[in-house]
C-alpha positions as CSV (number, residue, x, y, z in Angstrom):
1,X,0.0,0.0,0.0
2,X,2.8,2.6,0.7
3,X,4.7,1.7,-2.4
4,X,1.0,2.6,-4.0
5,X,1.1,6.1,-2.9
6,X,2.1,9.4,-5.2
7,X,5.1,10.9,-4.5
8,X,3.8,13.7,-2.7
9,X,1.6,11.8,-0.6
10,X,5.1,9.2,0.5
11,X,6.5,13.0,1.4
12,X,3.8,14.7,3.5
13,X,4.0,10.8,5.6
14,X,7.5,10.5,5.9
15,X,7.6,14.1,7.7
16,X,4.4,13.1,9.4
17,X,5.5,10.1,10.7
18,X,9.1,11.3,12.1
19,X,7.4,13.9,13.6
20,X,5.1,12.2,15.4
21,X,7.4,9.3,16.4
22,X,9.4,12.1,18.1
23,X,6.8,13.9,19.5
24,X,5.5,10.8,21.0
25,X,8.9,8.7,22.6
26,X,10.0,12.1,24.3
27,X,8.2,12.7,26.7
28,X,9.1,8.8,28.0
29,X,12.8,9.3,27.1
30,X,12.6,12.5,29.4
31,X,11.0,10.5,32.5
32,X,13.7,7.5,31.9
33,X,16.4,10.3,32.0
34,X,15.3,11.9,35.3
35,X,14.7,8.4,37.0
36,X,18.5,7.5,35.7
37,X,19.8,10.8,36.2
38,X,21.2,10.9,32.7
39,X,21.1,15.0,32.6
40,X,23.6,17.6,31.0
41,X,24.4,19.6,34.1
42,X,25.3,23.5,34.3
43,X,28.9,24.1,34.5
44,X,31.9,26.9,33.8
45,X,31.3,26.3,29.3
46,X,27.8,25.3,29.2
47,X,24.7,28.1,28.6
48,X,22.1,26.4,30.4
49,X,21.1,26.6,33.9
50,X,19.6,23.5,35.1
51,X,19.7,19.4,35.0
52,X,18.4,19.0,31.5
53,X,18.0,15.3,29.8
54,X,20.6,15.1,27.0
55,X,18.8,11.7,24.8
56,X,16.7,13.3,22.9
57,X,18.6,11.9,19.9
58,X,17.5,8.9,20.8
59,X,13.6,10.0,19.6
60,X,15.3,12.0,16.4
61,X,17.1,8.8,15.4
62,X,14.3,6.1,16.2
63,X,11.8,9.1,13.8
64,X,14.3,9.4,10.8
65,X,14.9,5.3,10.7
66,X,11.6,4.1,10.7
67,X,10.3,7.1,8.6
68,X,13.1,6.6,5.9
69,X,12.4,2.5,6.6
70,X,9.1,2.8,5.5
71,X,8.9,5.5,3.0
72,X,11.7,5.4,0.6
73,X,12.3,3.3,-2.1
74,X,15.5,1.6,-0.8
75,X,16.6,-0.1,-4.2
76,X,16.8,2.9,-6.5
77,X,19.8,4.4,-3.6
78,X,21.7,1.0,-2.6
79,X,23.9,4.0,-0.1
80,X,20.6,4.1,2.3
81,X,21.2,0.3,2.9
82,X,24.9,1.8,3.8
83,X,23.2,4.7,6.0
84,X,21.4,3.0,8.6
85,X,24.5,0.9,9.5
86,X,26.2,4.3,9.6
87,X,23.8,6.0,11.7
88,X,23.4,2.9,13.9
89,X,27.1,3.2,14.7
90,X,27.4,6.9,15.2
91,X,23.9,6.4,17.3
92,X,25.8,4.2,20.0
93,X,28.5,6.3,20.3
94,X,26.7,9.1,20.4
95,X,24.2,7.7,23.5
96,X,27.5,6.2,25.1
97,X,29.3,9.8,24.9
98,X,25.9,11.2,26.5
99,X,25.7,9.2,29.7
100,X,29.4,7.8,30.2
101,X,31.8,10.6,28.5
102,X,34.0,9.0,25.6
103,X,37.4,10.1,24.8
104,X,37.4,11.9,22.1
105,X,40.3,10.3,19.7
106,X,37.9,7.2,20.4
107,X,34.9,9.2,19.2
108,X,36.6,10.2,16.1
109,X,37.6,6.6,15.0
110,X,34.1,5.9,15.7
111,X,32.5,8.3,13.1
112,X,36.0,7.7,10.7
113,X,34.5,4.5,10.6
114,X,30.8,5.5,10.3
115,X,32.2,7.4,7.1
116,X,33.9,5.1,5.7
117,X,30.9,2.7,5.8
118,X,29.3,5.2,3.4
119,X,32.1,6.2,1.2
120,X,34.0,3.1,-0.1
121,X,31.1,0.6,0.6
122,X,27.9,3.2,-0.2
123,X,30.0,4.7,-2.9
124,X,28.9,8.1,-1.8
125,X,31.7,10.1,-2.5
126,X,33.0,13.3,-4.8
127,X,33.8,12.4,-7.8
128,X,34.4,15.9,-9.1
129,X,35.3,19.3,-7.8
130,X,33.6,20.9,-10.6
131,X,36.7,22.7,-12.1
132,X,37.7,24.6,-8.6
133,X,41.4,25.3,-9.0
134,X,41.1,23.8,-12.3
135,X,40.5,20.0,-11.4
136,X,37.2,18.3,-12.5
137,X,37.2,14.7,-12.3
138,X,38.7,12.9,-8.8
139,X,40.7,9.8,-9.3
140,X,39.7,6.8,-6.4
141,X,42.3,8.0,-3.5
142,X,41.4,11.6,-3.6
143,X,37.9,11.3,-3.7
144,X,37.9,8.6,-0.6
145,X,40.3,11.4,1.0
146,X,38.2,14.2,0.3
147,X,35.0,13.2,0.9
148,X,35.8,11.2,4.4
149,X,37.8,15.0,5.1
150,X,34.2,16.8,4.3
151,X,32.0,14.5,6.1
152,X,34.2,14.5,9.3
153,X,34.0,18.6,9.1
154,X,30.2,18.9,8.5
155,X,29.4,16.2,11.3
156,X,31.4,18.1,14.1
157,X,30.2,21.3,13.3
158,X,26.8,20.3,14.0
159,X,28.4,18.6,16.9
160,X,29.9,21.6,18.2
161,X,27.0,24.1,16.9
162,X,24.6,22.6,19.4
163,X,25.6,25.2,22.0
164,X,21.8,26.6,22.7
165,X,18.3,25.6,22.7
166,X,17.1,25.3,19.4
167,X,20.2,26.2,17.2
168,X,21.4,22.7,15.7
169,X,18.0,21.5,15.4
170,X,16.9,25.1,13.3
171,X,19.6,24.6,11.5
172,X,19.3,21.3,10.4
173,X,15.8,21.9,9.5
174,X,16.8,24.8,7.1
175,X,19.6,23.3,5.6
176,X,17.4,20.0,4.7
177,X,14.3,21.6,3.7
178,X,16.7,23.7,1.1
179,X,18.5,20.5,0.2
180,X,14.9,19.0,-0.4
181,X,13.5,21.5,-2.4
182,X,16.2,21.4,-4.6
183,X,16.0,17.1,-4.8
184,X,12.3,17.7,-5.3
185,X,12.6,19.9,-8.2
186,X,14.8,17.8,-9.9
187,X,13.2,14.9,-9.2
188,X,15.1,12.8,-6.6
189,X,12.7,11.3,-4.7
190,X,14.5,9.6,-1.8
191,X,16.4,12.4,-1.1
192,X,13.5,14.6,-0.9
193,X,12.2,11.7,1.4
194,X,15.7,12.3,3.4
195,X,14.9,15.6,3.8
196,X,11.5,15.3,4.8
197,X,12.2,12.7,7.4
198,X,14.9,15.2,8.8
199,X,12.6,18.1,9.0
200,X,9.7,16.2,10.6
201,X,11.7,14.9,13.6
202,X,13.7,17.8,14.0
203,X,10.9,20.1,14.4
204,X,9.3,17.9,16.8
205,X,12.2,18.3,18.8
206,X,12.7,21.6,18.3
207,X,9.4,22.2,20.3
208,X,10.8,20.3,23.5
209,X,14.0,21.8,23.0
210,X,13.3,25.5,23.1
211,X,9.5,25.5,24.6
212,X,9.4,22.7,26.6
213,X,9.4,22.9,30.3
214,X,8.2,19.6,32.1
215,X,9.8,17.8,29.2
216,X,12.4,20.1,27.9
217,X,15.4,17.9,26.8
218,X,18.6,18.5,24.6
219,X,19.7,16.4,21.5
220,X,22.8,15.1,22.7
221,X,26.0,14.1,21.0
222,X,23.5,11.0,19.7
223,X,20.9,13.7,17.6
224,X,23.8,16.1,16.3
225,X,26.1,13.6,15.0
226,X,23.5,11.7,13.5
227,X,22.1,15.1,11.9
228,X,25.7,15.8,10.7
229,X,26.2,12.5,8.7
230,X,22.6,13.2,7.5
231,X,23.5,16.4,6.2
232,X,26.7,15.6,4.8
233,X,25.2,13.4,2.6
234,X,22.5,15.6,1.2
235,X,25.7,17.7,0.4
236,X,27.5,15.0,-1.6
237,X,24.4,14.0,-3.4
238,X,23.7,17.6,-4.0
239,X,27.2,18.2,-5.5
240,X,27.1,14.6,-7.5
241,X,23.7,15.5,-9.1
242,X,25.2,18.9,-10.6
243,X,27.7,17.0,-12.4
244,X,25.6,15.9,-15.3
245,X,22.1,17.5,-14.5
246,X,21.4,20.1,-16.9
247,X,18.0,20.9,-16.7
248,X,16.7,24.5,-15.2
249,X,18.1,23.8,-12.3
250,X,21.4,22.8,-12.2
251,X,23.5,24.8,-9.9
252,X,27.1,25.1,-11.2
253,X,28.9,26.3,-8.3
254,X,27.4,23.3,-6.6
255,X,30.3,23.2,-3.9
256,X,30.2,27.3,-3.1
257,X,26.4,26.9,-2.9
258,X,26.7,23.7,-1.0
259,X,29.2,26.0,1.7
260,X,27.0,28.9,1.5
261,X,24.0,26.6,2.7
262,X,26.4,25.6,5.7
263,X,27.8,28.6,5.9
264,X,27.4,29.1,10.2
265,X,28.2,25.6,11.2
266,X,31.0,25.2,8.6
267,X,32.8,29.0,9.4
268,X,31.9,28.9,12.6
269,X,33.9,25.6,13.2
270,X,36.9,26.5,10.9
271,X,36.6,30.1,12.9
272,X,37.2,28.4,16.5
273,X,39.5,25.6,15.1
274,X,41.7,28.9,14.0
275,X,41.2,30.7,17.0
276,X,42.4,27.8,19.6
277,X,45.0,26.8,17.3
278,X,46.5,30.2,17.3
279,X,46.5,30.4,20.9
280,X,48.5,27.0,21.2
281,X,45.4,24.9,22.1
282,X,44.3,21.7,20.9
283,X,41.6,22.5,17.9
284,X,39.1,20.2,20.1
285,X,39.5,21.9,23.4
286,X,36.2,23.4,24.4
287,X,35.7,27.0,25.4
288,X,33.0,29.7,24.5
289,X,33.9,31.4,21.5
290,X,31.4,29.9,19.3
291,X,29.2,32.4,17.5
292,X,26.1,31.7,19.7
293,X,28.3,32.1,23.0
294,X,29.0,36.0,21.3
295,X,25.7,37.1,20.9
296,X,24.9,35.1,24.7
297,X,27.6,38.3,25.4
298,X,26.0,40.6,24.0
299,X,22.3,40.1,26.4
300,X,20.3,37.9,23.7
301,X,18.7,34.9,25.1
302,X,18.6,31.3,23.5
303,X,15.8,31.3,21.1
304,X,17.1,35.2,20.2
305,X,20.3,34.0,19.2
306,X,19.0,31.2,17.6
307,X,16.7,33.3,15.3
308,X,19.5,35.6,14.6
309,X,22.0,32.7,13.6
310,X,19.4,30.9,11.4
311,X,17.9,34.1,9.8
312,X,21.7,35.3,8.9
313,X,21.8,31.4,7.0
314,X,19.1,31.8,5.5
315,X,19.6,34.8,4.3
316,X,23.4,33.9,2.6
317,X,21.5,30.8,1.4
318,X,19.3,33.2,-0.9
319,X,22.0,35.2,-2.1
320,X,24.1,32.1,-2.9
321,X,21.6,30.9,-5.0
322,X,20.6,34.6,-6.3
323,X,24.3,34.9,-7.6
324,X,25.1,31.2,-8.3
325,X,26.0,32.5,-11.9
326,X,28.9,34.4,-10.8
327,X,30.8,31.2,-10.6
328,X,32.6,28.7,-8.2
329,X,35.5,31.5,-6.8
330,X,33.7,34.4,-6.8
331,X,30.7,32.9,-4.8
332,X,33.2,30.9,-2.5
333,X,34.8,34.2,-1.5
334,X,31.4,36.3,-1.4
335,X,30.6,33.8,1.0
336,X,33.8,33.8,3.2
337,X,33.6,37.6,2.6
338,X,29.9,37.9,4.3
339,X,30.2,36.0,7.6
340,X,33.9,37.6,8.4
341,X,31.8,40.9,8.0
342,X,29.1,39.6,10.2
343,X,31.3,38.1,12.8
344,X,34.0,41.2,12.7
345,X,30.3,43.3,13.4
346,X,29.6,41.3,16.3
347,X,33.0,40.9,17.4
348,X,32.8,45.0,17.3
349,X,29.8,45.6,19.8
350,X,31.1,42.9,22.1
351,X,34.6,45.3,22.7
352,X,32.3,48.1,23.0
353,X,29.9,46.6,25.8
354,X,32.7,45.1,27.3
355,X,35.8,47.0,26.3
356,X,37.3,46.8,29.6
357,X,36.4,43.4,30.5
358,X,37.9,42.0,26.6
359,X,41.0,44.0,27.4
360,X,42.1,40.3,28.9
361,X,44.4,37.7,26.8
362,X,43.6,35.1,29.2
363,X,41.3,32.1,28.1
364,X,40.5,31.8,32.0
365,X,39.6,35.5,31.9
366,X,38.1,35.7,29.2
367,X,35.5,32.5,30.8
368,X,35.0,34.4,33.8
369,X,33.5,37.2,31.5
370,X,31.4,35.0,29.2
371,X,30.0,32.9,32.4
372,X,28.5,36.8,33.9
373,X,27.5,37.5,31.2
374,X,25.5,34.2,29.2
């Protein structure tokens, strides 16, 4: 009977159904976590205030499987078959790291592996960079190379973007729903059922996440690595698809358009990366200089900072695709050039609220100030 329905029909379901399976399983994940104790708890680098419950990937993974499971047609995208055993593993680790704390070389080798599930046996990989610094087609080794590189980058900046209520979720949801109007207009159905599944659990969540009070709860290390593989394969397909697609809309600065979609998580990771590195830390070590712990600085709350981040994405994502023509450079550097603007803006009225306070080198310092102030 489901294999009967219309395309748009399999769609509207598979985003019905993932929401729903969400919205349903979290309020019993949230009781299991408060009679466990399984909670993220306040401390010196975290924004929140309170024991929260930290499973809610469990509900966002259990809402995309069975959604995706049900609704897509497996056999026309043999990778999916690739993608649950994927998410399965990056779903363990992920639930592990949220009650037990994993190290985090061993977390790494964990979603290496994960990726590499998808790219040599799924075969979802670049196989061209679309003439960016004058290289089209990707022999085996590059490809593999690049493509694990690009995956391991887009899963931990979701990882590391899910500072606030609401921010990794809204994101997610934007950056699928674009990715799945796209697939829908050129007629890639599971993909658009990808998409859809996404968006309907993530939206449920969303609602627990940022308006929740009895069953507020966080998506965990489990929901935003998950949502990071997810996404980076929307990406890859995305890019793929533009290779030899040549209807209305083919797109080809695929991989500046594919960065400008990304653009917070993705800058805001290589951004911190930069920063710590520069100040002899290790790239991984956590702090508070993500771009939603700057505008926590400058007095906004959680869902204010989240509107602001995802309204400044989706904004860039209209003018990459407004001046997709320009071509692959000038859009990549349009797009680099807008959010060093934005941050160097925001970076500007932090030293002038706090120009005293800022004055301070210190990393220690510097915490004491963000603490007061978030």
């Amino acid at each position: 009977m489901i294999m009967q329905l219309n395309n748009e029909l399999l769609i509207i379901f598979s985003f019905l159904l993932a929401f729903a399976l969400v919205f349903i399983t979290i309020p019993s994940i949230v009781g299991f976590a408060n009679a466990m104790g399984f909670f993220d708890k306040p401390g010196n680098r975290k924004s929140h205030t309170r024991n929260t419950p930290n499973l809610g990937g469990i509900a966002t993974f259990a809402g995309i499987v069975i959604s995706l499971a049900l609704f897509s047609k497996i056999g026309n995208n043999p990778e999916f078959v690739f993608l649950f055993a994927s998410m399965t593993i990056l779903f363990f680790i992920g639930v592990k790291d949220d009650i037990l704390i994993i190290a985090p070389n061993k977390k790494l080798l964990s979603e290496l592996l994960a990726i590499l599930i998808m790219v040599i046996l799924g075969d979802l990989r670049f196989t061209s960079l679309h003439g960016f610094l004058g290289v089209n087609n990707l022999a085996y080794i590059p490809s593999v190379l690049l493509t694990s590189f690009v995956m391991i980058v887009i899963i931990n900046s979701f990882n590391l973007i899910d500072g606030i209520d609401g921010l990794a979720s809204g994101l997610g949801v934007l950056v699928s729903a674009t990715f799945g109007i796209w697939f829908y207009l050129t007629g890639n159905l599971n993909y658009v059922i990808l998409c859809t599944c996404v968006c309907g659990a993530y939206v449920s969540f969303f609602g627990f996440n940022v308006f929740g009070e009895k069953n507020k709860i966080f998506m965990g290390d489990t929901g935003s690595l998950v949502l990071g593989l997810l996404v980076s394969m929307m990406v890859i397909r995305f890019n793929q698809d533009n290779i030899n697609y040549t209807g209305v809309y083919s797109i080809q600065s695929a991989p500046a358009v594919s960065f400008g979609i990304l653009i917070v998580p993705m800058f805001d990771t290589l951004r911190v990366f930069i920063i710590r590195v520069i100040r002899g830390q290790s790239p991984f070590k956590a702090d508070k200089n993500h771009v939603h712990h700057r505008l926590l600085l400058l007095g906004f709350s959680h869902i204010e900072s989240t509107i602001i981040i995802t309204s400044i994405n989706a904004m860039i994502i209209l003018l990459v695709l407004v001046f997709k023509w320009i071509g692959l450079v000038p859009l990549m550097i349009m797009n680099l050039s807008l959010a060093i603007a934005l941050t160097m803006i925001a970076e500007f009225y932090i030293r002038k609220k706090f120009k005293d306070s800022l004055s301070v080198t210190s990393m220690n310092q510097f915490d004491e100030v963000t603490a007061k102030s978030a």
